[in-house]
KOLVO-370310 format. One line per 8 residues: for each residue y, x, z of C-alpha. Coordinates in Angstrom, 3 decimals. Example, Ala and Ser with C-alpha at 12.3 -4.5 7.8 and 13.67 -1.06 7.14 Angstrom:
BEGIN
-4.500,12.300,7.800 ~ -1.060,13.670,7.140
//
This chain:
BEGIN
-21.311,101.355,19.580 ~ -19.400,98.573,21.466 ~ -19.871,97.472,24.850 ~ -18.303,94.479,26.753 ~ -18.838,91.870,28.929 ~ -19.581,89.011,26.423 ~ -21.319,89.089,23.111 ~ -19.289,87.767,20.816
-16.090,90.003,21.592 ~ -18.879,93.509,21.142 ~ -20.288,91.387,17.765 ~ -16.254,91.324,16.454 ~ -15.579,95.001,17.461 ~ -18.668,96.166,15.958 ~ -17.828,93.994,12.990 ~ -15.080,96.448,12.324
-17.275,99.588,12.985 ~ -19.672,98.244,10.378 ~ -16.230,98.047,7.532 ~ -15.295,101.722,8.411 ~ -12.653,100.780,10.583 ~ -12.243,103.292,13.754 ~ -12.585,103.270,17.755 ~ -9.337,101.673,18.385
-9.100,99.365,15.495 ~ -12.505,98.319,16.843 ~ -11.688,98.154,20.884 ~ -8.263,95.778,19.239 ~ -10.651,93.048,17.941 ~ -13.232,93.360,20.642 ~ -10.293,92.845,23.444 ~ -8.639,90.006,21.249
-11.760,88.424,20.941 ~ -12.493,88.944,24.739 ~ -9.206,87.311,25.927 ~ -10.778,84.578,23.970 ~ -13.773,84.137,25.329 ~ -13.306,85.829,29.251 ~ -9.948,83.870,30.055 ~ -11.217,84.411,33.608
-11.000,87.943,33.692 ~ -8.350,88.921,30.937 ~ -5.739,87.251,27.889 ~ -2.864,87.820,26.259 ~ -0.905,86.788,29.387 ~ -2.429,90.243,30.854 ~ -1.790,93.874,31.265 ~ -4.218,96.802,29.576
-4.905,100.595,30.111 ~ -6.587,102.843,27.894 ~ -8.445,105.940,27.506 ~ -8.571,107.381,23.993 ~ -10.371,110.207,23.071 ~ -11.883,112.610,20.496 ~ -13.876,115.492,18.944 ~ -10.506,117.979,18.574
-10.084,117.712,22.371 ~ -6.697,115.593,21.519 ~ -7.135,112.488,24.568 ~ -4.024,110.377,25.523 ~ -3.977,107.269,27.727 ~ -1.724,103.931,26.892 ~ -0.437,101.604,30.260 ~ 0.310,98.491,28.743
1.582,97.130,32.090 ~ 4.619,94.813,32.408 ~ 7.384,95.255,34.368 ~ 8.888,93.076,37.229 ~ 11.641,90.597,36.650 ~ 15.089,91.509,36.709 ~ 15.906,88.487,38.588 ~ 13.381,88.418,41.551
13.186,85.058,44.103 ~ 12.893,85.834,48.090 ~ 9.480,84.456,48.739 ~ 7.948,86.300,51.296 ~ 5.217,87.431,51.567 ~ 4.328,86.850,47.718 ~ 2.452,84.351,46.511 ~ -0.803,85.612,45.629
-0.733,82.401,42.724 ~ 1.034,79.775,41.131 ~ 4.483,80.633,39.263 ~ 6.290,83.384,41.689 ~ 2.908,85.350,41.646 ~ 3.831,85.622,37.511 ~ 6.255,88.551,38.324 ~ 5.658,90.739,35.855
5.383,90.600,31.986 ~ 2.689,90.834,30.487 ~ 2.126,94.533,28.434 ~ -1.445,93.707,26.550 ~ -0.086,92.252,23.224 ~ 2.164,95.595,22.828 ~ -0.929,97.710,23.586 ~ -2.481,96.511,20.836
0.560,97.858,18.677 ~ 0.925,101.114,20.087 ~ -2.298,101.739,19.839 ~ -3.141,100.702,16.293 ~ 0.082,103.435,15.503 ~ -1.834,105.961,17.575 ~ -4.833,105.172,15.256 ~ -2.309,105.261,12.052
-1.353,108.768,13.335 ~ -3.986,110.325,14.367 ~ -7.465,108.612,13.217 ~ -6.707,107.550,9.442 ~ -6.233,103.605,10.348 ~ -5.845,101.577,7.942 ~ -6.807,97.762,9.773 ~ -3.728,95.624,10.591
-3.151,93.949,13.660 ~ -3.962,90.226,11.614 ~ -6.855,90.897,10.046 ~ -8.245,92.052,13.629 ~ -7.603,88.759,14.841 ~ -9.480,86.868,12.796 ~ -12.421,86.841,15.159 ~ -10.077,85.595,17.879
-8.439,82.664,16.214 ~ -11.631,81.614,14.860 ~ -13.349,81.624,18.420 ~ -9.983,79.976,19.932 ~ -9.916,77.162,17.594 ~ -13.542,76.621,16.642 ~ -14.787,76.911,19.953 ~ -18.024,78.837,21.769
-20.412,77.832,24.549 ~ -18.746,78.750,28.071 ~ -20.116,81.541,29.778 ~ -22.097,81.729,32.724 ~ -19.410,83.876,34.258 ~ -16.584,81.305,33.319 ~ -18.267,78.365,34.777 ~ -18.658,79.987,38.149
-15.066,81.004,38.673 ~ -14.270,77.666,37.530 ~ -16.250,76.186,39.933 ~ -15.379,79.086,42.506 ~ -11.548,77.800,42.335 ~ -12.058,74.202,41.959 ~ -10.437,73.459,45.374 ~ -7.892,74.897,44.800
-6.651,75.101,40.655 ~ -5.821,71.433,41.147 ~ -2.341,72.802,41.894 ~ -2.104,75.155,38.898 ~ 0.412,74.690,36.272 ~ -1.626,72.892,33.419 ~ -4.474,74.873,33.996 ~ -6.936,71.836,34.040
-5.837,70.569,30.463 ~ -6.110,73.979,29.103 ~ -9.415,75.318,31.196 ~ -11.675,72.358,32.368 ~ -14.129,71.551,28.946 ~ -15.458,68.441,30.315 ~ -19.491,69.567,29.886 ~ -21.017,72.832,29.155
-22.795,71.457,26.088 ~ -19.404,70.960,24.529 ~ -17.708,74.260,22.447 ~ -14.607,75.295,24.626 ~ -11.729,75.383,22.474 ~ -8.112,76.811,22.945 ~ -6.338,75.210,20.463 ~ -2.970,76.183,21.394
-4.059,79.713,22.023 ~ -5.180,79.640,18.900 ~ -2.001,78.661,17.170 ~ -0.432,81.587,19.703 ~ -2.807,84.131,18.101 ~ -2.178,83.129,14.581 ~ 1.780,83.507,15.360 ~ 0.798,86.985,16.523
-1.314,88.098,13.526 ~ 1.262,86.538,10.760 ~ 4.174,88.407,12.481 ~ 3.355,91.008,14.862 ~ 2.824,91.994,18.202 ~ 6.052,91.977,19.279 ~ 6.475,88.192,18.575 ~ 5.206,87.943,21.678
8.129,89.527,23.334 ~ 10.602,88.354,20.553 ~ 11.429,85.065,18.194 ~ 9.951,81.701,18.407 ~ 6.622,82.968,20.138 ~ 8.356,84.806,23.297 ~ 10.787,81.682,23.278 ~ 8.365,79.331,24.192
6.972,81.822,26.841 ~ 9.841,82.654,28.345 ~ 10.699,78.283,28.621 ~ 6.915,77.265,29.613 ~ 7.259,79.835,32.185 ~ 10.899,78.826,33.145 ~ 9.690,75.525,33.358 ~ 6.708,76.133,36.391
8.846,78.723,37.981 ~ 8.604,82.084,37.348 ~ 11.183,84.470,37.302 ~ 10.589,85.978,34.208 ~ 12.836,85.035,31.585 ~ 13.386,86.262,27.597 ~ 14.894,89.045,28.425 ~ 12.048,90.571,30.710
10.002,90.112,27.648 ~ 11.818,92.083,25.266 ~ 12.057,95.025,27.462 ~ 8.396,94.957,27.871 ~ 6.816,98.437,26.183 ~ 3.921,100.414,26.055 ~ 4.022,104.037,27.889 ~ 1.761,106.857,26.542
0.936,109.112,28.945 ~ -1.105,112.243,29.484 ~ -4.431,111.611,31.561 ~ -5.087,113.073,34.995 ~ -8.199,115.686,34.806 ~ -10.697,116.424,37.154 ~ -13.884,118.969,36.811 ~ -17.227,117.436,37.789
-20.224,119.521,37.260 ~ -20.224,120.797,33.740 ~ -17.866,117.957,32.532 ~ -14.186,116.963,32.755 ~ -13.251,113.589,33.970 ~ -10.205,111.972,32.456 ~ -8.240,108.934,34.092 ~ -4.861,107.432,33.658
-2.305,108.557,35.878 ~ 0.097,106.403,38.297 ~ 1.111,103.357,38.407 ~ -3.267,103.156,37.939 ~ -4.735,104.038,40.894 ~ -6.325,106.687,38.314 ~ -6.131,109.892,40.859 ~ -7.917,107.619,43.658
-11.439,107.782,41.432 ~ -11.196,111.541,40.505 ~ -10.618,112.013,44.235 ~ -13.715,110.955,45.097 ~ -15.229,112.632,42.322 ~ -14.116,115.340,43.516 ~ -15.004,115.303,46.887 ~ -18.898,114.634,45.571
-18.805,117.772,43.606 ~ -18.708,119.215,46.636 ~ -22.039,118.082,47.508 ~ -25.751,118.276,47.023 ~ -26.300,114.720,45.230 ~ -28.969,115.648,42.303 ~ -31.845,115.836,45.273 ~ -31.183,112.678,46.908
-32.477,109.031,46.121 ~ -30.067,107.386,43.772 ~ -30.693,104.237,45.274 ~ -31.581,105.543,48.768 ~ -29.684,105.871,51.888 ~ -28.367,109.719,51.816 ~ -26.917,109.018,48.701 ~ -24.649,106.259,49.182
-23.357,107.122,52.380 ~ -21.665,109.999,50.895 ~ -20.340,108.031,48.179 ~ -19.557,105.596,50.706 ~ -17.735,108.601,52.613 ~ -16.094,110.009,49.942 ~ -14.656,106.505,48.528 ~ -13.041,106.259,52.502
-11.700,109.292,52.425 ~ -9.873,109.394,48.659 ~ -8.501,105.816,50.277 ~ -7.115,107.149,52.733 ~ -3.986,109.030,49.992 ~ -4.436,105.915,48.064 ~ -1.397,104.256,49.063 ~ 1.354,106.813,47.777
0.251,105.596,44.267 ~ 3.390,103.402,42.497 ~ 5.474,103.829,39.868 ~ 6.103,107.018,39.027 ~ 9.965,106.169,37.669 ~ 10.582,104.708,41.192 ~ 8.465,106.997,43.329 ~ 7.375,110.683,43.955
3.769,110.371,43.778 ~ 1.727,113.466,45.298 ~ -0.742,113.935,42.355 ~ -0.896,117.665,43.029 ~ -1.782,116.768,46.901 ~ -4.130,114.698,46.104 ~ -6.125,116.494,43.750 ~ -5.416,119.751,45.498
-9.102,122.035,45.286 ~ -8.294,122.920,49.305 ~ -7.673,119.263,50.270 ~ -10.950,117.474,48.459 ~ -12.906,120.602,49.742 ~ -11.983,119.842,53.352 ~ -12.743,116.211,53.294 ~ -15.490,116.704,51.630
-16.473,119.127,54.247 ~ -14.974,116.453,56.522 ~ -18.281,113.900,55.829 ~ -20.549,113.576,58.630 ~ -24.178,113.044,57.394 ~ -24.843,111.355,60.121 ~ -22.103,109.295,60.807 ~ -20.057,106.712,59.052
-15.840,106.847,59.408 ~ -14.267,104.015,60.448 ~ -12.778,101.401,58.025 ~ -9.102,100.407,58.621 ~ -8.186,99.316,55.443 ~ -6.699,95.859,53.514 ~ -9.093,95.534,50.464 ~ -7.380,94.560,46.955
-8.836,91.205,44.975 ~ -8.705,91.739,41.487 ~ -10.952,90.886,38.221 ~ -10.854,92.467,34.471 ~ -12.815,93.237,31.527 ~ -14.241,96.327,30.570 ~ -14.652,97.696,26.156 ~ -15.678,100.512,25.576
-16.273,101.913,22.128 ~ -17.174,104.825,19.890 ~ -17.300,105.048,16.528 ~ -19.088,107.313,13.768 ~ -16.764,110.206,13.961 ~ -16.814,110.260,17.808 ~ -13.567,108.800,18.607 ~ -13.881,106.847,21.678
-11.683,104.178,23.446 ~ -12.409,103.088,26.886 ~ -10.175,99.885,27.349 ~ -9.697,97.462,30.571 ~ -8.099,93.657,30.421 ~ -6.809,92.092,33.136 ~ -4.860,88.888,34.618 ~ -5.573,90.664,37.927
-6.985,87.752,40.225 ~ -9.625,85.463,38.406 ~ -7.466,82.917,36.308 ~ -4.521,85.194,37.406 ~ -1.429,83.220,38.523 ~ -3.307,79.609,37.321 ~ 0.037,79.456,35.590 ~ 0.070,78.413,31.775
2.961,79.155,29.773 ~ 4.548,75.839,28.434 ~ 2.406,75.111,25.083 ~ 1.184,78.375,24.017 ~ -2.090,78.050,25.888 ~ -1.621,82.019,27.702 ~ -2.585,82.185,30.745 ~ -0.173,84.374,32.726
-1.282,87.164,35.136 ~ -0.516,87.678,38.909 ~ -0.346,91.085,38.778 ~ 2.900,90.747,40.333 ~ 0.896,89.582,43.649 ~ 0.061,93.727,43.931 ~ 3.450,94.359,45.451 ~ 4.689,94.005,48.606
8.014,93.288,50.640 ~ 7.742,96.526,52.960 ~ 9.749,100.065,52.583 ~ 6.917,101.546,51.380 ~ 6.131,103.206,48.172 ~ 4.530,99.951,46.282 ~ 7.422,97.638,47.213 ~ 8.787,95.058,44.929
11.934,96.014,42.900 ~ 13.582,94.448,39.545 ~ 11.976,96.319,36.429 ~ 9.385,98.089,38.292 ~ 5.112,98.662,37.603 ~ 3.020,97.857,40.123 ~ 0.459,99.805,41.472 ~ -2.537,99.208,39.075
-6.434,99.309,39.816 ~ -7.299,99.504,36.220 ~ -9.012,102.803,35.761 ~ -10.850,103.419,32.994 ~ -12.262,107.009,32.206 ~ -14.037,109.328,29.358 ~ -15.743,112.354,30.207 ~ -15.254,115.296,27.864
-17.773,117.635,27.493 ~ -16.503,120.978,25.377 ~ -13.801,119.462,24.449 ~ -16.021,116.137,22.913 ~ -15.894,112.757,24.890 ~ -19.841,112.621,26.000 ~ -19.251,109.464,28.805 ~ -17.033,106.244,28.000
-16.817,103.894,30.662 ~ -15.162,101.470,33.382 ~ -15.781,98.703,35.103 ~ -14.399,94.919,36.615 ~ -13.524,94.614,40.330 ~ -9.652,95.766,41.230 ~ -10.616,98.377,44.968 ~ -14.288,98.166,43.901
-13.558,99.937,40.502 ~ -13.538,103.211,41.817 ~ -16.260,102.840,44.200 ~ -18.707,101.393,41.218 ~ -17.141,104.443,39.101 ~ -18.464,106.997,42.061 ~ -21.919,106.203,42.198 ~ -22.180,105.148,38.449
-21.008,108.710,37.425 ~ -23.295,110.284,39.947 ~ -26.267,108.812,38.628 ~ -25.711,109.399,35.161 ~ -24.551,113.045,35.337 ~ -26.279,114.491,38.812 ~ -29.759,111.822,38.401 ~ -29.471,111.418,34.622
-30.094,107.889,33.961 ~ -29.698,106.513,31.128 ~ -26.994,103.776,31.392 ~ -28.686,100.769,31.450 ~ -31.152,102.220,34.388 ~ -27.415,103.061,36.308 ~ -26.095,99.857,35.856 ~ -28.589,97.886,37.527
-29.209,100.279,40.565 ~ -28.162,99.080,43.694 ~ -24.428,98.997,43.856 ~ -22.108,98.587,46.972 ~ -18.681,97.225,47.922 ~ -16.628,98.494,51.121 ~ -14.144,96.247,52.433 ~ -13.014,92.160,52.407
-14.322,90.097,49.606 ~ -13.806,85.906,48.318 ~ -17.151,85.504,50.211 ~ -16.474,87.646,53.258 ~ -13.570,88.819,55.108 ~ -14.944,91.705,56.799 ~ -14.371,95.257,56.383 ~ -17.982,95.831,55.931
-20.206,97.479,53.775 ~ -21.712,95.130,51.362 ~ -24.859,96.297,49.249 ~ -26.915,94.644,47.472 ~ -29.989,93.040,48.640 ~ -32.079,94.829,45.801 ~ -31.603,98.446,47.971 ~ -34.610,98.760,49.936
-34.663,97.779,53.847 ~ -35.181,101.111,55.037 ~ -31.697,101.548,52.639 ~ -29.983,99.270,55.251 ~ -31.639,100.470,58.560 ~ -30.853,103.846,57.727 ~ -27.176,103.082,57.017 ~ -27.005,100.644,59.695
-28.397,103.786,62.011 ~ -25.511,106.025,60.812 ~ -22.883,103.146,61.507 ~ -22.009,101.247,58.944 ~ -21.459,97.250,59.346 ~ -23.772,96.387,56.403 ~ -23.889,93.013,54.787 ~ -26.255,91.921,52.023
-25.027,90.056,48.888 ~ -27.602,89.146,46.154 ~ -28.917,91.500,44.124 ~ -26.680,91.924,40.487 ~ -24.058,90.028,42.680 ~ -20.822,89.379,40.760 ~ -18.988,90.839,43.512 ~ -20.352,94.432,42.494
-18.225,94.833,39.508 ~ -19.084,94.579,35.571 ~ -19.012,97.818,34.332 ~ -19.995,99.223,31.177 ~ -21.364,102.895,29.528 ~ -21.443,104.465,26.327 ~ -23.215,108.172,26.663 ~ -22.883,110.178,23.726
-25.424,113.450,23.303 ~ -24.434,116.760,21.893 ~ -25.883,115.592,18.341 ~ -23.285,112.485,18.431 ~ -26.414,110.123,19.166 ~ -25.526,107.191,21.535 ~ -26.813,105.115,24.152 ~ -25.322,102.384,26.181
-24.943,99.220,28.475 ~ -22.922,96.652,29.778 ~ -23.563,95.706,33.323 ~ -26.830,92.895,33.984 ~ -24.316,91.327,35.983 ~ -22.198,90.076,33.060 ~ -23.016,87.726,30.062 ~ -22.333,91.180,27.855
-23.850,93.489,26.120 ~ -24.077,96.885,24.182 ~ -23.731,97.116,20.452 ~ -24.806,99.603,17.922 ~ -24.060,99.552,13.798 ~ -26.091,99.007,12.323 ~ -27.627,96.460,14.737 ~ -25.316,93.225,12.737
//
C-alpha cells in the first residue's frame, strides 16, 4: 500500500510495488513524483525525514536536512521569505540516495534512482491538472508572492483547465536521474543552483551544497499500550510527540468519546505540557539536548498526573507555521517507510533557483538570533517539526504514519494514535474525526484552541466550561493537518488512508 496526499505520486509508488520493487524504492518515486505535483508543500529544493522499518525488528531513521550557510548575512530578525529565509541547503535529493543504499543493503534493491524518476519527469514536463490544494495556497499568497524571485513565471498556470507544467524542473529531474543524486550538490546541476540562488540573494553558495549529507540515525522509542512508538530523534522535534504519548498512557482514554470533550482536553493537556521541554530540541552536534529528561518514566508520570480534568493550563507559547507532505508505504514483505517532504512554509522561501525551476525552502526561517539552544550558526540543522513515526508491534511495524502542519504535527499525531490504538478505528474513520489545533494560525493569531466545527456543540461548551479559548474553523479545515495511515494486522493484511482534507489517497496492489 501507498498513501499520500495526491493521487498520482501514490499511483507512481504503487507502480513500483506492482514490479517487485520494495518500500523505499517505492516511497523514492512516490516523493519524486509528489515534489512534482505538491510544489506547495514539498520539492527538491526541500528537506526529508524518514522512518524505515521491518519484520526482523531492524528500524533506522534518515534526516535529510541541510545545513546553514557558512557565510551567514546579519538580518535580524530573519526573514521568514524571500532569499535570506533560503539559509539552509536543501538535504531531500541526497535522501533519496542514502536511502536507495539502505534498500541495496538491507532489502534486496535492485531499482535505480533514474528509472524511479520516470514518473516525475513525465508529470513535470507533460503536465497534470492543479490541485485543489495548490490553487488555494496560490490564491492564499497572492498578495504577497508578487515579490518572490520568479515564482510567478514558474507557479502561476494561467487557468485551471490548462495542464501545469514545470518544464525546467523537468530538465532538473532528468539531470538528476542520468547522473545521480549528488548532481544536485555537485557539477553543472549544483552550479546553476548555487548562481540562481547567488543571483536573488541567498547565502548559500557551491560549497554549502557539497557538504550537504544525509545522517542515519537511531530512532527515539517510546512504549504505548502494547506497542512501541518510533520517531526520529533531534534536530526533529521527534521526542516532543512521544512525550505526549507518553503522558496519555498514563491515562484512561479507551472509555471516553473519541470525538467528545473528555477526550481532547487531555490530549489538549498533554500536547501543553510535552511543549513546555520542547524548546531544548536543536542540533544535537551544537547542543546537549535532554532526551533522557524528557522521556524520563518519573517526569511524563508527573505531568501526566499534573492534568486537571477540569481545568485547562494556560497557553504561553509562539506557534510554528510550517507545511509538508506525508508517504507512507508498505510493501509485500512488510517493510515499511514512513516519509515527510517539506519546503517548510507553503511555497517555502518563494525563491526559485536561477533556471532549474526548484523551489528553495525556508527552513532556515526556524532559527533564531537569541542565545538560546535553536540559534543560528554557520553549518548548523535547525530544529525540525518533521516527525514521522511507525509503531512496532513484536518487533513488526503494525502503524505507519505522519502528517502536514509544522507545531500541529504532533498534536494531529496524539489524538490520531489514540483513536486508532485505545478506540480502534480504522484509519479512514480517524482521519476524519474532529481534529484540533492549539496556538496562532495564517487565519488567526490567537493562542486559542481551534477545533473543528464538525465536533459537536456540547464538544465546545464543555471545553469552553473547563477554560479553553475555543475557536471554530470548518470542518476538514486545511489548517488541521494532512496526515496519512497505513495499519498493518498480525496476518500482514493492510488498511489505510490519507487525510479527507487532502486531494490524496490510499493505494493497494493490486488496485492499478
Amino acid at each position: 500500500m501507498v498513501t499520500t496526499p495526491h493521487r498520482l505520486a501514490s499511483e507512481a509508488g504503487l507502480r513500483i510495488l506492482a514490479r517487485g520493487g520494495n518500500a523505499i524504492e517505492a516511497a523514492v518515486a512516490a516523493g519524486a513524483a509528489l515534489s512534482v505535483t505538491y510544489p506547495h508543500f514539498c520539492g527538491l529544493g526541500g528537506d526529508a525525514v524518514w522512518m524505515v522499518g521491518d519484520r526482523t525488528g531492524r528500524t533506522t531513521s534518515f534526516l535529510g536536512i541541510g545545513q546553514a550557510a557558512r557565510r551567514l548575512p546579519d538580518a535580524d530578525p530573519i526573514p521568514v521569505r524571500g532569499p535570506l529565509s533560503a539559509l539552509t541547503t536543501a538535504g531531500l535529493v541526497d535522501s533519496w540516495d542514502h536511502a536507495l543504499a539502505y534498500s541495496r543493503r538491507w532489502w534486496n534493491g535492485r531499482e535505480g534512482l533514474g528509472a524511479l524518476l520516470d514518473d516525475a519527469i513525465a508529470l513535470a514536463g507533460d503536465g497534470f491538472a492543479m490541485s485543489g490544494s495548490q490553487r488555494f495556497w496560490l490564491d492564499f499568497r497572492a498578495a504577497e508572492r508578487s515579490d518572490w524571485t520568479e515564482f510567478d513565471a514558474h507557479f502561476e498556470p494561467g487557468g485551471d483547465a490548462l495542464p501545469f507544467r514545470q518544464p525546467r524542473l523537468a530538465a532538473s529531474l532528468r539531470t538528476i536521474a542520468d547522473q545521480g543524486a549528488r548532481a544536485f550538490y555537485e557539477g553543472e546541476l549544483a552550479a546553476a543552483i548555487a548562481a540562481g540562488l547567488a543571483a536573488a540573494g541567498s547565502p548559500i553558495d557551491a560549497a554549502d551544497l557539497a557538504a550537504t549529507r544525509t545522517r542515519e540515525a537511531s530512532p527515539l522509542s517510546i512504549r504505548y499500550r502494547d506497542l512501541t512508538l518510533l520517531a526520529p530523534p533531534p534536530p526533529t522535534q521527534g521526542a516532543t510527540t512521544l512525550a505526549i504519548m507518553g503522558i496519555l498512557d498514563r491515562l484512561q482514554l479507551s472509555g471516553l468519546d473519541p470525538a467528545g470533550p473528555d477526550f481532547l482536553h487531555l490530549c489538549v493537556e498533554a500536547v501543553k505540557r510535552a511543549f513546555l521541554d520542547r524548546g531544548a530540541i536543536a542540533d544535537p552536534d551544537f547542543v546537549d539536548v535532554p532526551l533522557r529528561e524528557m522521556l524520563d518514566p518519573e517526569r511524563l508520570a508527573r505531568k501526566a498526573a499534573s492534568i486537571d480534568p477540569a481545568m485547562a493550563l494556560a497557553w504561553p507559547h509562539v506557534v510554528r507555521s510550517g507545511d509538508t507532505a506525508f508517504i507512507g508505504v508498505v510493501d509485500g514483505q512488510g517493510r515499511s517507510v514512513a516519509l515527510l517532504q517539506s519546503l517548510y512554509y507553503d511555497w517555502g522561501s518563494g525563491v526559485v533557483a536561477g533556471d532549474t525551476g526548484i523551489l528553495w525552502q525556508n527552513r532556515g526561517a526556524a532559527f533564531d538570533r537569541s542565545d538560546g539552544p535553536n540559534r543560528l550558526q554557520p553549518g548548523k540543522r535547525p530544529f525540525y517539526t518533521l516527525n514521522p513515526g511507525l509503531a512496532m508491534r513484536g518487533g513488526k511495524p503494525a502503524l505507519v504514519y505522519g502528517t502536514q502542519g509544522a507545531d500541529g504535527q504532533p498534536q494531529t499525531l496524539a489524538v490520531l494514535l489514540s483513536r486508532l490504538i485505545d478506540h480502534g478505528l480504522d484509519p479512514r474513520s480517524a482521519l476524519a474525526a474532529p481534529r484540533f489545533l492549539l496556538g496562532r494560525t495564517f487565519s488567526d493569531a490567537r493562542d486559542s484552541l481551534k477545533l473543528e466545527a464538525s465536533a459537536s456543540e456540547e464538544t465546545f461548551r464543555a471545553l469552553a466550561r473547563r477554560g479553553h479559548e475555543v475557536a471554530a474553523i470548518p470542518a476538514l479545515s486545511p489548517l488541521a493537518g494532512q496526515a496519512g495511515v497505513i495499519a498493518i494486522d498480525e496476518a500482514g493484511g493492510v488498511s489505510g488512508a490519507h487525510d479527507p482534507r487532502s486531494d490524496g489517497c490510499a493505494l493497494a496492489f493490486p488496485e492499478i
